[in-house]
NUDRENKE-11129 format. One record per residue (C-alpha): residue in three letters; x negated, y, z. Coordinates in steps of 0.001 Angstrom, whole numbers, padded with zeros to 6 digits, always signed. Layout:
! NUDRENKE-11129
ALAXYZ
...
//
This chain:
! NUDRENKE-11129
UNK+040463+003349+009601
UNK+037333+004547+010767
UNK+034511+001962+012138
UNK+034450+003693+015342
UNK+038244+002764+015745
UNK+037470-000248+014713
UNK+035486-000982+017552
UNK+037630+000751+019855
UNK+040358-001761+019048
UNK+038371-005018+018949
UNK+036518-003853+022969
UNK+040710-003661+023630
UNK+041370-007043+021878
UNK+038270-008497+023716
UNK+038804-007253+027261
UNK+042643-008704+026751
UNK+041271-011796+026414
UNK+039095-011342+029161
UNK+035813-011405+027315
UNK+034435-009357+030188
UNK+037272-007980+033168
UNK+036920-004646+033187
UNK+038193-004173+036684
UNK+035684-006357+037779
UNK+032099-004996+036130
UNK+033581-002070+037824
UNK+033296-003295+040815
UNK+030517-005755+039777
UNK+028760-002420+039333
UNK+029281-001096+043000
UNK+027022-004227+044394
UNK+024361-005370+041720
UNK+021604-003197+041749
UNK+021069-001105+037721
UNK+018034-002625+035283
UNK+016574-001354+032071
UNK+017367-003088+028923
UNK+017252-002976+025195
UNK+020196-003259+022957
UNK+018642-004351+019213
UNK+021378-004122+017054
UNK+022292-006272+013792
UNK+022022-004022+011479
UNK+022792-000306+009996
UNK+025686+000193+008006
UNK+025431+004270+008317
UNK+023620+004866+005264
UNK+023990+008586+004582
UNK+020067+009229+004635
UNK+017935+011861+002884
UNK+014552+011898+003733
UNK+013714+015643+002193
UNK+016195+016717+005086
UNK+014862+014289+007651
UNK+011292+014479+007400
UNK+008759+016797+007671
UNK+007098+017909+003749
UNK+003962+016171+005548
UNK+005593+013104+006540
UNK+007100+013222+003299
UNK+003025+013468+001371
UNK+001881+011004+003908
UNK+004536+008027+002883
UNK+003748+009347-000483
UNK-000234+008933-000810
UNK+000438+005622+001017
UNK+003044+004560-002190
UNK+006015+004281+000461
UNK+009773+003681-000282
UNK+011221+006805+001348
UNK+014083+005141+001713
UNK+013037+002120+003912
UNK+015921+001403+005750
UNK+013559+001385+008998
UNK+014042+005091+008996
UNK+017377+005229+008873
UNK+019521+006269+011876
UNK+021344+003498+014391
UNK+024966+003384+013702
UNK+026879+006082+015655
UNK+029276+003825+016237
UNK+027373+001199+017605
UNK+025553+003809+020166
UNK+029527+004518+020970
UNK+030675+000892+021423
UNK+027992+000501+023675
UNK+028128+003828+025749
UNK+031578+002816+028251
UNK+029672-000557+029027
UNK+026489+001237+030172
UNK+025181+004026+033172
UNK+022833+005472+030977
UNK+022449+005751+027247
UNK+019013+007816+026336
UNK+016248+006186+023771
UNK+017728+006035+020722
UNK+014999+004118+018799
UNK+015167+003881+014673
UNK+012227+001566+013980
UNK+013383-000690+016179
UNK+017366-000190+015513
UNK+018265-000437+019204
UNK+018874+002132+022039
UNK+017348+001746+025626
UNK+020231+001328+028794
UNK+020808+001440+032564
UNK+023428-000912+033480
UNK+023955-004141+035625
UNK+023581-007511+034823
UNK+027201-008121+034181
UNK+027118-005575+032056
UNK+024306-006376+030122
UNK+025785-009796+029535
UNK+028851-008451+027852
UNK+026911-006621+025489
UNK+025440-009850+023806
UNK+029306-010270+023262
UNK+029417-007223+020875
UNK+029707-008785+017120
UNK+027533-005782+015876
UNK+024604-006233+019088
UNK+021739-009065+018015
UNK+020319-009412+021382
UNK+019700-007587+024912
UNK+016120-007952+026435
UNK+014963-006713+029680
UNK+012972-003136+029927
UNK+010856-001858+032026
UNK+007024-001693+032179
UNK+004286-000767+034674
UNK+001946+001832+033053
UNK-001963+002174+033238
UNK-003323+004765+033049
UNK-006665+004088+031010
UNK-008769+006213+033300
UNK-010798+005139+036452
UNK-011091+008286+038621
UNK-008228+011299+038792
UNK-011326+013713+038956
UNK-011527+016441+041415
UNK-008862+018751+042421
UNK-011002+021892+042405
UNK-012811+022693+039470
UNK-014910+025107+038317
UNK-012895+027486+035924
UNK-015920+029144+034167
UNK-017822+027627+031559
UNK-020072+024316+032288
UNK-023098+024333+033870
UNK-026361+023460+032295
UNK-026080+019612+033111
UNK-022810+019729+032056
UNK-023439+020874+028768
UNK-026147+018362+028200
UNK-023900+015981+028771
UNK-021290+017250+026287
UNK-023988+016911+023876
UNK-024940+013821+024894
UNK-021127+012691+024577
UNK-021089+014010+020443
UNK-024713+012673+020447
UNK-024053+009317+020872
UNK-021731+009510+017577
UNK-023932+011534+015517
UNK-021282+014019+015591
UNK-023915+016932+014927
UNK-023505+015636+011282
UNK-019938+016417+010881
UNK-020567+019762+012167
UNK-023659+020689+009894
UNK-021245+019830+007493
UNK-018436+022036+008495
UNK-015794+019220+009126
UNK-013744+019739+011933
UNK-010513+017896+011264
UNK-008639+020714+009226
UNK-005965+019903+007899
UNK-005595+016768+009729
UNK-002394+016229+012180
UNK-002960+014670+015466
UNK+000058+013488+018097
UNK-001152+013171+021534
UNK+000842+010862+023706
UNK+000404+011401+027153
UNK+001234+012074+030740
UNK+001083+016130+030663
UNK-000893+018852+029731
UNK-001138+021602+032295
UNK-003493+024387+031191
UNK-003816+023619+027437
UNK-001420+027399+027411
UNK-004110+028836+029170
UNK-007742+027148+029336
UNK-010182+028960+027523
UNK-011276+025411+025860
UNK-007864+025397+023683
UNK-007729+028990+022910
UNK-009103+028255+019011
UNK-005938+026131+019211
UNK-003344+028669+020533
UNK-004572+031705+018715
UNK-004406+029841+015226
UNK-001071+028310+016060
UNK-002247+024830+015684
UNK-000080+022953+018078
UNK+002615+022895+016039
UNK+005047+021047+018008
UNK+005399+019675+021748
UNK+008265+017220+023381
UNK+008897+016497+027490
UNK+010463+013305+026737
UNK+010740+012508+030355
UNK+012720+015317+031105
UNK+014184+016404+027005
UNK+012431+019775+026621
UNK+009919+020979+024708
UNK+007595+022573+027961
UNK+004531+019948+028329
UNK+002248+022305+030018
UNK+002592+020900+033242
UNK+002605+017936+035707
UNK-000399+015340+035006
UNK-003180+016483+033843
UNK-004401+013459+031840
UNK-003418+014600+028638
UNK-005265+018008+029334
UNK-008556+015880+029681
UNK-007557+013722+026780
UNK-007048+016659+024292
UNK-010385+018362+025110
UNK-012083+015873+023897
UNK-010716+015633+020367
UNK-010591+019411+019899
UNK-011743+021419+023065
UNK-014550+023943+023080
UNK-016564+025038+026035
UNK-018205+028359+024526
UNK-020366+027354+021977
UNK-020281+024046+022793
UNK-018071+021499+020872
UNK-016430+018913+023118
UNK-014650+017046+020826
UNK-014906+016771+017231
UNK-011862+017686+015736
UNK-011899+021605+016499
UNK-010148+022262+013382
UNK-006892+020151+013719
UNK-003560+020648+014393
UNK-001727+018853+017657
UNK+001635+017300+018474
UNK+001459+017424+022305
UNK+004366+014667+023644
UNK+004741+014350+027629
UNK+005614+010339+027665
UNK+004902+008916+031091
UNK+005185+010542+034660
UNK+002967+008496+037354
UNK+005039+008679+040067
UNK+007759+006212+039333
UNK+006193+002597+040202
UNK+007887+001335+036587
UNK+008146+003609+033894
UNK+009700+002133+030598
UNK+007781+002327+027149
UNK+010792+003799+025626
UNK+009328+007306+025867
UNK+006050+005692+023722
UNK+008158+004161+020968
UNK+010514+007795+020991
UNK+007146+009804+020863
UNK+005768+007507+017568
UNK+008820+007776+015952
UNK+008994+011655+016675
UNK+005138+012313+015525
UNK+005990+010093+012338
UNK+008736+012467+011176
UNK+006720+015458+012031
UNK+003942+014266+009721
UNK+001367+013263+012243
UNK-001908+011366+010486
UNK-002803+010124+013640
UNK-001838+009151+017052
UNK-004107+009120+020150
UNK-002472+006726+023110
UNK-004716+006705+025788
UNK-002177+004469+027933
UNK-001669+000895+028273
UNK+001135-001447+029107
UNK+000225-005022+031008
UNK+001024-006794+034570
UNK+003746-007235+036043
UNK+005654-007232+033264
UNK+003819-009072+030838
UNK+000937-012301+030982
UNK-002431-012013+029047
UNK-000976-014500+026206
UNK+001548-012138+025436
UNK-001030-009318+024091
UNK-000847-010861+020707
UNK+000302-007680+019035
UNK+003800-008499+018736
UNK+005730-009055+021981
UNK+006093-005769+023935
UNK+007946-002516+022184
UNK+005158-000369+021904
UNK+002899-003274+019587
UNK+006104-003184+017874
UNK+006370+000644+017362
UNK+002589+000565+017057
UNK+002594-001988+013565
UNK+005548+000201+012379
UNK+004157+003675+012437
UNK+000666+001736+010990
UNK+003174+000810+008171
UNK+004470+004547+007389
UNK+000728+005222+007132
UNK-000756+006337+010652
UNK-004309+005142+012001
UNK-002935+004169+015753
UNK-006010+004706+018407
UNK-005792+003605+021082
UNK-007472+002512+024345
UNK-009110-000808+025297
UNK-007719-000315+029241
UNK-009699-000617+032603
UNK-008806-003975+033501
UNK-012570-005175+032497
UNK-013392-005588+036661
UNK-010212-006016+037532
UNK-009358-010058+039564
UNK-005329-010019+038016
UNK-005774-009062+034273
UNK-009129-009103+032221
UNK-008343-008111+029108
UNK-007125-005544+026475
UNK-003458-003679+026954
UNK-000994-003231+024873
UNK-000412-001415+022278
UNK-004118-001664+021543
UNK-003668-005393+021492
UNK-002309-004652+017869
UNK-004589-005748+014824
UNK-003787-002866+012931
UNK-004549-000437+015588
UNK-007800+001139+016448
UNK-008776-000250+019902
UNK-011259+001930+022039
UNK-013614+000561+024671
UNK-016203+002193+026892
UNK-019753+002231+027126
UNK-022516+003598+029927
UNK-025044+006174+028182
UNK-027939+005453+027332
UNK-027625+002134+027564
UNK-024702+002033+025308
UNK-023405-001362+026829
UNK-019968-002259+028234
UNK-018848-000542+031678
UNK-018086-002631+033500
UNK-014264-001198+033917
UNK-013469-001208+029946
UNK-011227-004085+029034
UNK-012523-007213+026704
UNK-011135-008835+023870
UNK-010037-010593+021661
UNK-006705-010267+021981
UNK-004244-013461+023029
UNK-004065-015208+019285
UNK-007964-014315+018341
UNK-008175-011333+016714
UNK-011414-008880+017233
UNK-010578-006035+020104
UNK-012063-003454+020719
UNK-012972-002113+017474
UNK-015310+000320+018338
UNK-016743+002143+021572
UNK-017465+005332+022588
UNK-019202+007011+025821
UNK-016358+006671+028832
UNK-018244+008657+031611
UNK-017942+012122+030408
UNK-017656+015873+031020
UNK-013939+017314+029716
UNK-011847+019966+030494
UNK-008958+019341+033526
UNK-006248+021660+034324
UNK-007967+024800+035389
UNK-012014+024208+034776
UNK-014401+021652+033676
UNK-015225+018298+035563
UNK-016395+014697+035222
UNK-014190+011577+034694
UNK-014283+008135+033330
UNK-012479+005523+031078
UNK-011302+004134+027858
UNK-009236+006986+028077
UNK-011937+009500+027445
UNK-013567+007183+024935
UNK-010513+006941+022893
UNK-010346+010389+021945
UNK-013957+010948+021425
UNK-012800+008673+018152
UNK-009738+010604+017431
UNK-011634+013520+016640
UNK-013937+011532+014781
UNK-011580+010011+012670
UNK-010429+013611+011644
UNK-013550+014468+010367
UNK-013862+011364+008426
UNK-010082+011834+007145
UNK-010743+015417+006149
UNK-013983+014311+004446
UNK-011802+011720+002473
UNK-008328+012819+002475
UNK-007085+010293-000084
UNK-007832+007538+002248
UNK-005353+005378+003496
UNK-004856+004985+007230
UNK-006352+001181+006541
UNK-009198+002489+004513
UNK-009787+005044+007355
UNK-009658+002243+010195
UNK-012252+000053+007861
UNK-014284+003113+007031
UNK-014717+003463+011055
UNK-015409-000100+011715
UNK-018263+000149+008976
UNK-019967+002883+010726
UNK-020086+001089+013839
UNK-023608+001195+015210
UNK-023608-002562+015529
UNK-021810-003420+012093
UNK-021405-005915+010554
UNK-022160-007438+013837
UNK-019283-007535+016353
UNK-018014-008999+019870
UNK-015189-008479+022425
UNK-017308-005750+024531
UNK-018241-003547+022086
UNK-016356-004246+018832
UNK-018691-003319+016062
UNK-020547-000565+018354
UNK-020055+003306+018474
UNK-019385+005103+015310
UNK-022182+006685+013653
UNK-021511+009817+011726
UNK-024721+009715+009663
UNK-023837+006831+008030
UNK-021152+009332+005420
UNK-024141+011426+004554
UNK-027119+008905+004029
UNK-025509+005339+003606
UNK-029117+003589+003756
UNK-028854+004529+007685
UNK-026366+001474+008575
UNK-028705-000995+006231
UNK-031654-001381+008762
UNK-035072-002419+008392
UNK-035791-005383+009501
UNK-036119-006127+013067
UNK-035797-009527+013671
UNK-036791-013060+012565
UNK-034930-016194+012974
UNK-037136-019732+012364
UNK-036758-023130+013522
UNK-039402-024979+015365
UNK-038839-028658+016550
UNK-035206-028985+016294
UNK-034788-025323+018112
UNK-034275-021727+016858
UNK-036280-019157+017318
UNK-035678-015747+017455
UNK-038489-013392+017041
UNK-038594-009351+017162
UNK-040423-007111+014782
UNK-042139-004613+017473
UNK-044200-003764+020222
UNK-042141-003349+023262
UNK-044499-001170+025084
UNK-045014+002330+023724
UNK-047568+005287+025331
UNK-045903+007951+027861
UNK-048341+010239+029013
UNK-050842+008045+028692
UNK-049079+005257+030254
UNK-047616+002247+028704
UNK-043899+001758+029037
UNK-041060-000560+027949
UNK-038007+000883+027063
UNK-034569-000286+027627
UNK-033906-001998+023579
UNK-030925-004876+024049
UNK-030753-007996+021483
UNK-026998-008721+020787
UNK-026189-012370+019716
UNK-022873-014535+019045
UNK-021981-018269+018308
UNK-019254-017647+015780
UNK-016563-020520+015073
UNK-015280-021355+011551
UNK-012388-019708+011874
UNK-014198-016397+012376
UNK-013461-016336+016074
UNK-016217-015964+018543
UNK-017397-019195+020929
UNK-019358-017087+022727
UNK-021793-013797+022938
UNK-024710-012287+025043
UNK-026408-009217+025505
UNK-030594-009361+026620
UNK-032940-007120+027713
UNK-035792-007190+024740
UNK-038634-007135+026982
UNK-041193-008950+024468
UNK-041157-010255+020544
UNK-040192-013569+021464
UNK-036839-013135+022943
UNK-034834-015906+022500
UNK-034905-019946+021974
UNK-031771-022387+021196
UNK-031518-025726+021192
UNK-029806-026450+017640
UNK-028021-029403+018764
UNK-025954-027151+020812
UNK-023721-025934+017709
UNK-021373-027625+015922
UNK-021143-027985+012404
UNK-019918-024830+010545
UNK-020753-022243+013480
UNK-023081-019982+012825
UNK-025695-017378+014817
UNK-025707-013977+014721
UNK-027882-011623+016212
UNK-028155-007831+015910
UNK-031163-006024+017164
UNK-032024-002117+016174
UNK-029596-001632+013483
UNK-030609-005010+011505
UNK-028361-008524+011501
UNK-029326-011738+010874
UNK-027328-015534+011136
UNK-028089-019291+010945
UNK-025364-021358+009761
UNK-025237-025218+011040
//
């Protein structure tokens, strides 16, 4: 007898019993009102699996430079006749997730009791999440649909400035051969903007999913992911916009705007779908947080999309992803998820040129400790929207401008691991190995692959201690000659009381106006914390 018959005869035996009266969740049905849940089930007994069939040959070479069992019973598919047993209990049946081994359904709470019931279902947990979108400002509605103007292009190159990108392209990396999902809310344009033609006329989006609506057209609706894109690969003329020109693109449609909750389920489908398409890496410049979760719970483990997040880390993608723009905000504070993830590359924004925290980016750490953001990048930038070129802000635009950084460095060294890739990128923070929870360990610096010495420093800064205090003294004159006039530009001193434990007690940013900057009382520390403080490229600490 088959296992779907099985099942067929114990839902009998069980509704004979009157585990649930089906008579009455049918009417139950006609007066509660429908929720969103997850059905995790206890295992997978369907094990007909061939990954050489499954996969794509570069999802295939990606599990295999990362010395991966391909056949990790993560990958294999949910029990048909599980998805069956549950279907007649349920309104709707669509996510089908494999990581996770559970499938995402409409139905009423009655309903969604008696599935618990099922022998083969482990649990049932409520769905249903209100998205952020990591930006600040929709932009305009009109654009201009020529190229940039002048400002406008200074500003691009202000944008690839601030991470030394001219380096990479000296050196002629662009991101070839490196394959980037985009997970986002639409991409109207991106089949016609003259910034993505390189793209379309080399045939390097290779593959695009609607998963709101289960069709491959994504060239429509929000154009978030439009904005998003041009700043990993798009080109305005001449000018580069984002660094990874020469990539190739998996362009998934995940989240529509105007529902007030829209699920995650179309995140976790999209990860699993750029895995088995061979993506390298995945750019989510969306974040997941009130209303359905608390600050404590971004600890990198309780919402479906960390989950999905530390499992597509595992098959060997770098996850980037951004910070969010609760920074300001009187409700929330701190990081989203998935970035909340330790494994995953989280993205804050900074003002240029003072390359501090706006004031919108989300701090860290995240809910059990751990350093977030990782790095930062410029969030006020020029990009490309739907039918020109315009302005916009957020960790949403900084987040990219690392994507396509991350190409170039993965191209540069393709047998890195995605972990040897996320370390390489913290190391070339401009800050390194000096870190907080505004700016992680500072904006990546390019010229740190092609002359190391650059991220060593000269020394900068001088730490003493005079009559039970510590002093903190800088190695320049503050003033320098403008036209004949003395000036004193804008230099900030970054320091941090760091615990035992490696977590941070505290941290500061200050204005270096002259050499003397900074004096501490030592009896303010407690034994085992230490100082650090970063000034011009140089770190040094005072342990207690």
């Amino acid at each position: 007898m088959s296992v779907a018959r099985r099942l067929m005869g114990l839902f009998l035996a069980l509704a004979c019993m009157g585990a649930w009266p089906a008579g009455s969740l049918c009417a139950n049905r006609r007066h509660q009102p429908a929720g969103r849940y997850w059905v995790y089930f206890t295992d997978k007994p369907d094990n007909a699996f061939d990954p050489w069939d499954f996969f794509d040959p570069r999802a295939i070479e990606r599990r295999l430079r990362h010395r991966q069992n391909l056949y990790d019973p993560v990958d294999f598919p949910v029990s048909t006749a599980y998805i069956e047993g549950v279907r007649p209990l349920v309104d709707t049946l669509d996510v089908v997730s494999r990581w996770l081994n559970a499938v995402h359904v409409v139905c009423v709470h009655d309903a969604a009791t008696a599935l618990t019931r099922l022998p083969f279902v482990d649990r049932v947990e409520p769905a249903g999440r209100l998205l952020l979108p990591a930006s600040v400002d929709p932009g305009p509605e009109t654009e201009d649909s020529g190229l940039p103007g002048r400002r406008q292009l200074e500003a691009l190159a202000d944008q690839i400035g601030a991470l030394q990108g001219g380096s990479f392209i000296s050196k002629g990396y662009d991101g070839k051969g490196v394959r980037i999902a985009v997970l986002d809310a639409g991409f109207p344009g991106v089949d016609t903007h003259p910034a993505f033609r390189h793209l379309r006329e080399e045939n390097r989006i290779v593959a695009t999913w609607d998963f709101h609506r289960d069709r491959p057209d994504v060239y429509r609706y929000n154009p978030h992911g439009t904005m998003v894109l041009s700043l990993i690969a798009g080109m305005a003329g001449e000018q580069v916009m984002g660094l990874a020109t020469g990539a190739e693109f998996l362009l998934a449609r995940t989240e529509t705007w105007r529902e007030p909750l829209v699920e995650e389920k179309y995140w976790l489908a999209a990860a699993e779908w750029a895995d088995r398409l061979g993506a390298d890496i995945i750019n989510s410049s969306l974040g997941y947080s009130y209303h359905r979760y608390f600050p404590e719970q971004m600890d990198g483990h309780s919402s479906p999309v960390a989950l999905a997040a530390r499992i597509a880390t595992r098959k060997g993608i770098l996850v980037v992803s951004s910070a969010g723009n609760q920074g300001d905000s009187g409700h929330w504070r701190t990081i989203v998820t998935p970035a909340d993830v330790d494994s995953v590359l989280t993205i804050g924004a900074v003002d240029l040129p003072a390359m501090l925290r706006t004031p919108y980016s989300s701090p860290g750490p995240n809910a059990i400790g751990q350093l977030k953001p990782n790095l930062v990048a410029p969030g006020d930038v020029v990009l490309a929207g739907a039918r020109g070129y315009t302005a916009n802000r957020g960790t949403s635009f900084a987040t990219p401008l690392v994507t396509g950084f991350a190409a170039c460095l993965l191209e540069m060294f393709p047998f890195f691991t995605n972990m040897q890739l996320f370390r390489g990128l913290q190391r070339s923070g401009s800050l390194y190995p000096y870190f907080d929870y505004s700016h992680g360990y500072g904006l990546p610096q390019a010229g740190v692959y092609f002359n190391p010495s650059t991220n060593m420093g000269s020394p900068t800064v001088d730490m003493e201690e005079q009559e039970g205090q510590l002093v903190v003294t800088l190695r320049y004159n503050p003033m320098h000659t403008v036209n004949g006039e003395e000036r004193s530009p804008e230099r900030s001193l970054y320091y941090h009381v760091r615990n035992p434990d490696g977590t941070l007690e505290r941290y500061y940013v200050l204005r270096a106006e002259q050499p003397e900057v900074l004096r501490i009382d030592m009896h303010e520390f407690a034994p085992g914390q230490q100082l650090f403080v970063h000034f011009e490229g140089y770190t040094v600490s005072w342990t207690f």
